[in-house]
N, C-alpha and C positions, 0 to 999 in steps of 0.2 A: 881893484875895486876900492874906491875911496869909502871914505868913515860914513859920508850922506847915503851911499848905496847900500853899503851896511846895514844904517838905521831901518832904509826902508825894507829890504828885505825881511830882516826881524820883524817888523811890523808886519807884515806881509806874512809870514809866518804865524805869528801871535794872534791875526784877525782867522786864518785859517782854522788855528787849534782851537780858538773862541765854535767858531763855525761846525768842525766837528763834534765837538761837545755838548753844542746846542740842540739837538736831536737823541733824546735816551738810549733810541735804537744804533744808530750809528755810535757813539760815543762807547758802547757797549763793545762793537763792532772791530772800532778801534786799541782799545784795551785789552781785548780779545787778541786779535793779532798780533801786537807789539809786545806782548806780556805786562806791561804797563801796570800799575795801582793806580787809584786816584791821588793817594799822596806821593807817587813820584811825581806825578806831572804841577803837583802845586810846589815842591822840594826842587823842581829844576826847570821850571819856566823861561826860564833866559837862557839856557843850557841851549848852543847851536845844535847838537844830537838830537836831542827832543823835538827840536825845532823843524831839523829836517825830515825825521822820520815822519812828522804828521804832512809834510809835501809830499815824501816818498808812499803814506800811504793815501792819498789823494793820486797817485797816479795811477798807485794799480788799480783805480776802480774809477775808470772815467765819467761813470756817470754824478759821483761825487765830484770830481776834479771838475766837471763844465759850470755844475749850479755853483758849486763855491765859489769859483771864478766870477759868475754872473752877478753873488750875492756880491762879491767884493769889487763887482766893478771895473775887474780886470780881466785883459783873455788868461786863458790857462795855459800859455805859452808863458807868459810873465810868471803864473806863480809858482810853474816850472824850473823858469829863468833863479829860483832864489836856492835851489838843491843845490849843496855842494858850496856855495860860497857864507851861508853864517856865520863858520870859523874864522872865515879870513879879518 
């Protein structure tokens, strides 16, 4: 994976956890699940861990994973496609 595939995937990422966030209910949901604070997630924003955990939990719940997808323009294959490579 080159550096431009990198970029976008984080970005891809980044618009996701924006996404989650954006819904009280959900954002709650998410925090919930992952044990997360609010001040980890502003503490390590660029962090690839955090980054995939919010794909990873976008998948266990496909009806999140399709709208986000929709919201962001892309299939949910793509935003699948970014789990596992932000480290790289």
């Amino acid at each position: 994976m080159n550096s431009d595939d990198t970029n976008n995937a984080h970005t891809l990422a980044l618009n996701a956890l924006v996404w989650v966030l954006g819904e009280p209910d959900r954002a709650e949901r998410f925090l919930a699940l992952t044990g997360l604070q609010g001040e980890d997630i502003r503490t390590r924003i660029a962090d690839p861990a955090l980054l995939d955990a919010v794909v990873g939990y976008l998948e266990a719940h496909e009806p999140d994973l399709v709208t986000c997808a929709r919201t962001l323009e892309i299939t949910p294959t793509t935003l699948l496609n970014v789990r596992g490579t932000l480290g790289r």
